[in-house]
C-alpha positions, 0 to 999 in steps of 0.5 A: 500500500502507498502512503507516501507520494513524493512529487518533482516540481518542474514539468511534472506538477506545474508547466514550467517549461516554456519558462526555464526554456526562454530563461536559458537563451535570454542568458546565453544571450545576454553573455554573448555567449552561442545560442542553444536549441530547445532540442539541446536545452532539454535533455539536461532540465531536471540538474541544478540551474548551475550544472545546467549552465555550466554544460551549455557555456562551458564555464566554471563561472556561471555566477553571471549566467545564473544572475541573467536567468533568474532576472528574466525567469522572476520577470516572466515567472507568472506568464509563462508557466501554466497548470497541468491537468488533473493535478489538483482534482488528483491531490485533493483525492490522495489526501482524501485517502489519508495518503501524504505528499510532499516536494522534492526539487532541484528548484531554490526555495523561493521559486519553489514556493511560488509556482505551488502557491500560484496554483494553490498546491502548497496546501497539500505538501507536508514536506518541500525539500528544494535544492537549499536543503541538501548537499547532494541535489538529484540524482543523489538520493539524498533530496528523496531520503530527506523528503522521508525522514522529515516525513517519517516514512517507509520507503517501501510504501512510498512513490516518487513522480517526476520527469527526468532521469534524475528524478527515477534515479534519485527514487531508485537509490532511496529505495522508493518506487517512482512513477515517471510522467508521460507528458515529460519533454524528455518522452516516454521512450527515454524516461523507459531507459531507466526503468521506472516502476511505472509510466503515468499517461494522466495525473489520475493515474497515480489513484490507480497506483496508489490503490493497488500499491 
């Protein structure tokens, strides 16, 4: 039985996507430094803002990288995100069942928590464990084995949900089950290649899940 379900936040609960995307070529370009393709940004979201941009610039320094992203991503933050489908109807549901969520993401705090607030899902999370509050952010195990200590949770009956390799690799190595999303901008073919324990095609999906867990 799943009592625990854990959720990434970027492109699994909240449609961050266009947003992280447009950050990085504003950056890239406002360094005069060589445009990245959508088809190149995405395969690296999920990391950390700073691995991210250290691959695409190639630099060590990325303080000023970093500075131009989320100059324009606090500017363009609440056009350019949007609500998935069925995610609040779905949570409301779990806790119906007595079942306890929580966040677990590369994101910084702030922005954390206000992508949760603008679509009224901060309610449901008993637990946030964002990039401030771990020395090892994902794939380490760490972000999820925090997620279920602060939770007091058995790894055994809980479900990690996201949309990138670092996501089920993370879950993997906490020994928690994990669930990857279909509507990933990576694919469902390549979220396959890590072997999650299953593939959600509609957030409900997961009442499913949780059901037969």
């Amino acid at each position: 039985m799943i009592e625990y379900v854990l959720f990434d936040l970027d492109g699994t609960i909240v449609n961050t996507n266009e947003l992280i995307i447009n950050s990085f070529m504003h950056a890239l370009k406002e360094n005069n430094l060589p445009p990245l393709s959508r088809e190149q940004i995405i395969p690296h979201m999920g990391t950390t803002l700073q691995q991210q941009i250290s691959t695409f610039s190639g630099l060590v320094d990325t303080s000023a990288l970093e500075l131009s992203y989320r100059a324009y991503n606090n500017a363009h933050h609440d056009e350019l995100i949007a609500a998935f489908p069925h995610v609040n109807e779905t949570m409301d549901e779990l806790l119906r069942r007595g079942i306890k969520l929580g966040i677990v993401t590369t994101k910084i705090r702030p922005t954390t928590l206000r992508a949760l607030e603008m679509f009224d899902l901060l309610k449901y999370m008993e637990t946030i464990v964002t990039v401030n509050d771990v020395e090892h952010p994902k794939p380490h195990p760490e972000p999820v084995l925090t997620a279920l200590r602060n939770l007091n949770a058995d790894p055994q009956r809980t479900l990690m949900v996201g949309d990138s390799a670092v996501d089920i690799q993370s879950a993997q190595a906490a020994g928690v089950r994990v669930a990857g999303v279909s509507w990933s901008l990576k694919g469902e073919e390549t979220l396959r290649k890590y072997h999650p324990d299953y593939i959600i095609q509609d957030m409900t999906d997961l009442l499913t899940i949780v059901e037969q867990g």
